[in-house]
C-alpha positions in Angstrom: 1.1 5.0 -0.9 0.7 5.7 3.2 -1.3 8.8 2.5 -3.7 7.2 -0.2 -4.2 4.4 2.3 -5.0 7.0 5.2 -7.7 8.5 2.7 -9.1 5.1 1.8 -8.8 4.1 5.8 -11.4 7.3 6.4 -14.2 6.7 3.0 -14.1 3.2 3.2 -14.4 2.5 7.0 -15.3 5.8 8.5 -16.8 4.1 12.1 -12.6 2.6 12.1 -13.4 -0.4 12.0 -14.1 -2.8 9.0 -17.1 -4.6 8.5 -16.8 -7.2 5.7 -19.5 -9.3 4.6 -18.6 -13.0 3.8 -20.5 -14.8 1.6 -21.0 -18.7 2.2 -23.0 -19.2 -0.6 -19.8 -19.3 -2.5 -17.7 -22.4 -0.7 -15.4 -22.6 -3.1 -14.3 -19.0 -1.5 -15.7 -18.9 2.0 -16.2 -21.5 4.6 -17.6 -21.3 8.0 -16.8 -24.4 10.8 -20.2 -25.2 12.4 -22.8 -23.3 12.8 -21.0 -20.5 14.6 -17.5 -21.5 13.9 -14.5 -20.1 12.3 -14.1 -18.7 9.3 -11.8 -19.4 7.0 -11.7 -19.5 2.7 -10.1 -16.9 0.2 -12.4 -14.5 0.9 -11.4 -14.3 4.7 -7.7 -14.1 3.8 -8.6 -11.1 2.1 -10.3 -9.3 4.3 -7.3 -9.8 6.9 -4.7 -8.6 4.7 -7.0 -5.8 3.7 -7.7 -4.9 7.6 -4.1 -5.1 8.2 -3.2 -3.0 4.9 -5.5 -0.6 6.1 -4.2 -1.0 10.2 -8.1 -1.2 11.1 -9.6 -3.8 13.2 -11.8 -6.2 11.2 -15.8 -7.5 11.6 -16.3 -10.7 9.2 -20.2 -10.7 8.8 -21.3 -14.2 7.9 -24.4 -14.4 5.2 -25.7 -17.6 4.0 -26.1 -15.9 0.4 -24.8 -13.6 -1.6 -28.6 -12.5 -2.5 -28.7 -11.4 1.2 -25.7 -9.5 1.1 -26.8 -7.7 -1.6 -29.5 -6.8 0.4 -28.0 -4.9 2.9 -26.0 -3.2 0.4 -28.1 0.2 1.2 -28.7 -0.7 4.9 -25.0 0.4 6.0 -24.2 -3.0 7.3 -21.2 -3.3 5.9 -18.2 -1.4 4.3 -17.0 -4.1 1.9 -17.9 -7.5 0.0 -16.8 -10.2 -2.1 -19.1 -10.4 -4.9 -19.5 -11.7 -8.3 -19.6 -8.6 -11.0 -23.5 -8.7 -12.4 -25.1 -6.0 -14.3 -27.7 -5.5 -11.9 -26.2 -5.9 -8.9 -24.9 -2.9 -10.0 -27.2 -0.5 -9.8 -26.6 -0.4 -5.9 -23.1 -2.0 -5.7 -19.9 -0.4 -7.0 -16.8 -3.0 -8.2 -13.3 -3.5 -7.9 -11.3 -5.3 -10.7 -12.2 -9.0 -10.7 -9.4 -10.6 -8.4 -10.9 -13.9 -9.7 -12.8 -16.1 -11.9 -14.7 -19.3 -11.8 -17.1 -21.4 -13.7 -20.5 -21.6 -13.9 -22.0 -25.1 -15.3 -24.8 -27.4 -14.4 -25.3 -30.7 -12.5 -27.5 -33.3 -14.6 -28.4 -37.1 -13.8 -25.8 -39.5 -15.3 -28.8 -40.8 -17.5 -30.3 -37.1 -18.7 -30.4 -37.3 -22.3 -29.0 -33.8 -21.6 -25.1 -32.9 -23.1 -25.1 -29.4 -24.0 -26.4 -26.1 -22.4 -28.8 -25.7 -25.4 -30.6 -28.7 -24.3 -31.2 -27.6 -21.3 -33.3 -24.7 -22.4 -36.1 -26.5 -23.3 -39.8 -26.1 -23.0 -40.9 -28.3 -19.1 -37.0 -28.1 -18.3 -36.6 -27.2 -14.9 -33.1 -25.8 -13.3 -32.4 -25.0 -10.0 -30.6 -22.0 -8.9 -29.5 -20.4 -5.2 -31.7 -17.4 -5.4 -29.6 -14.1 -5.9 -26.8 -15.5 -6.9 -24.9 -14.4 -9.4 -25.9 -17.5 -11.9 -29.6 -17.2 -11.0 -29.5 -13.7 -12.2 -27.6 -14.4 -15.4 -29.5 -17.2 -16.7 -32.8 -14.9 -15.6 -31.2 -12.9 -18.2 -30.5 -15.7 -20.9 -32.3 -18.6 -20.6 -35.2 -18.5 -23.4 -37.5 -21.8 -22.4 -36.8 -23.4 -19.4 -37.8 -22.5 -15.2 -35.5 -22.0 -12.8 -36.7 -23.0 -9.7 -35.2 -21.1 -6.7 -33.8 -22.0 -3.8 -33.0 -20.1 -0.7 -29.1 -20.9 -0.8 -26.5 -22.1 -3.1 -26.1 -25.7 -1.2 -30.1 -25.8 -1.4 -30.6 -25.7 -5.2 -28.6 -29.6 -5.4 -31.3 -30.1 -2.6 -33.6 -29.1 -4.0 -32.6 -30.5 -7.6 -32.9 -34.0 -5.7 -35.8 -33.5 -3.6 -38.2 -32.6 -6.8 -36.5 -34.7 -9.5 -35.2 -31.6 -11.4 -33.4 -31.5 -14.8 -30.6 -29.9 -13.2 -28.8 -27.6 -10.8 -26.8 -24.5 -11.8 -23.7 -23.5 -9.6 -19.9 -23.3 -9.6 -18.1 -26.1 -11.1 -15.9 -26.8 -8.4 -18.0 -27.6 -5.4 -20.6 -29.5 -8.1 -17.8 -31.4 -9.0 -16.5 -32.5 -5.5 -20.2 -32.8 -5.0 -20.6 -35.3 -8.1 -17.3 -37.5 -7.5 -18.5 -39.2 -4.9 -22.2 -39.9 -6.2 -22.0 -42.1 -9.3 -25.1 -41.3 -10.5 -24.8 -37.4 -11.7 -22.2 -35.6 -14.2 -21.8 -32.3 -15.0 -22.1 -30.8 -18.6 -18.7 -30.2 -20.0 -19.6 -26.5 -21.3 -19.9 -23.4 -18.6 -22.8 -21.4 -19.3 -20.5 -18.3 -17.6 -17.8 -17.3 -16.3 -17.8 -15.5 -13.1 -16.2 -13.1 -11.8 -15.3 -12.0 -8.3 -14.3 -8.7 -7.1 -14.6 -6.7 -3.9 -17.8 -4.8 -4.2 -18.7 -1.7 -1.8 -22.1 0.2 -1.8 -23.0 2.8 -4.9 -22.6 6.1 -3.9 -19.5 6.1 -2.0 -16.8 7.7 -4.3 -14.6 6.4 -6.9 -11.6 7.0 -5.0 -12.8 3.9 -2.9 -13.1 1.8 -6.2 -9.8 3.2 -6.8 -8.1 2.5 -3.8 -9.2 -1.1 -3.7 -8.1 -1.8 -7.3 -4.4 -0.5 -6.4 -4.6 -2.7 -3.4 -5.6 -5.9 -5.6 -2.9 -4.8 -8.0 -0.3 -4.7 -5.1 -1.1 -8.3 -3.8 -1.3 -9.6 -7.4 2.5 -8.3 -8.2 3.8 -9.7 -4.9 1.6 -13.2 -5.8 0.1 -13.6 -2.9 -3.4 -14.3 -4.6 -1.5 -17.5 -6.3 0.1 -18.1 -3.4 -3.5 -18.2 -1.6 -5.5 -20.4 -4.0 -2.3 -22.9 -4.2 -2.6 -23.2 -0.3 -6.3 -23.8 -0.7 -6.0 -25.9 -4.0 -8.4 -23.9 -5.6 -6.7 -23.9 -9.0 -7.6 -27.7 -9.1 -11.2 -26.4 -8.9 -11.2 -24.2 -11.3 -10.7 -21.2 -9.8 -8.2 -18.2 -12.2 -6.1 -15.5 -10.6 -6.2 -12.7 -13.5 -2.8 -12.2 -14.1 -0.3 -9.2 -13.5 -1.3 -6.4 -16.6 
């Protein structure tokens, strides 16, 4: 194992140091203390055990959304990411196993005469979405009738699903639920309308040996059940969050 983690070390990280982008449009995985404060969140207990796997130093990148680290997928920003898997992502982003899985659903008014996902994609329905993430881009895909109505962020679609009286917002179950327990006057539909999945995601065209590397990294933390051991710590099980388990 040392000398396929010397080889990874050099492809994935070549300037010896790593540069990992943290997306905080996903708070159920990534959290950030202020404005400029610490980070914290599955996704930067990751990266550390990755930096130390690797014995590199580490750079956490902050992006508000995961649209924008797509972005600088081609712009050699950084070396690795933790991304939802999405057909079209990649075409510039190459994927590791999923390491885990949560729920897509959507936030309604308690009164919307709205129960199912099929109601929702109606004619004059109008959703909001964080623009880029991985829901907006699936329900581009699959919605039939209804509008989504973008905003810049994750957080900003409930904003924005307030502000303009929308029929709902799309997002992760967890965070719209911790959202919705303490407002009485919203629910969320029952039925997901995906499931998403996260994996560590690096550019497209570095080689498969990367992909490969990362996957047997994933596998190693997953047998020693440190993933579980993570998400317990954070209580993200009670949000919905699954740890794929050992193959």
């Amino acid at each position: 194992m040392k000398s396929e983690l010397h080889l990874l070390r050099q492809r994935l990280a070549p300037s010896g140091r790593l540069r990992v982008a943290i997306n905080l449009g996903n708070a159920m995985l990534a959290r950030q203390a202020g404005t400029d404060g610490e980070l914290g969140g599955l996704s930067v207990l990751l990266a550390r055990h990755l930096a130390e796997r690797l014995e590199l130093p580490l750079d956490l990148l902050p992006y508000r959304a995961a649209g924008e680290v797509v972005a600088d997928a081609g712009r050699q920003r950084w070396d690795l990411a933790f991304l939802a898997r999405d057909p079209e992502r990649a075409r510039t982003i190459a994927y590791s196993a999923p390491y885990a899985r949560i729920e897509g659903c959507y936030l309604v008014a308690a009164d919307s005469p709205c129960h199912s996902n099929e109601q929702l994609d109606r004619p004059g329905m109008r959703i909001a979405v964080g623009r880029g993430a991985a829901y907006d881009l699936h329900l581009s895909r699959t919605l039939q009738q209804a509008q989504l109505i973008r905003a810049a962020t994750t957080p900003g679609a409930v904003v924005l699903f307030l502000e303009q009286g929308l029929d709902a917002a799309a997002g992760i179950r967890g965070p719209l639920r911790q959202w919705a327990a303490t407002r009485p006057g919203f629910r969320l539909l029952e039925e997901n309308f995906m499931l998403i999945e996260q994996a560590l995601a690096v550019p497209r065209g570095e080689d498969d040996a990367i992909v490969a590397g990362l996957d047997a990294l994933l596998a190693e933390l997953r047998q020693q059940d440190l993933l579980a051991q993570w998400c317990r710590e954070l209580s993200l099980a009670e949000l919905g969050l699954e740890v794929p388990t050992v193959q």
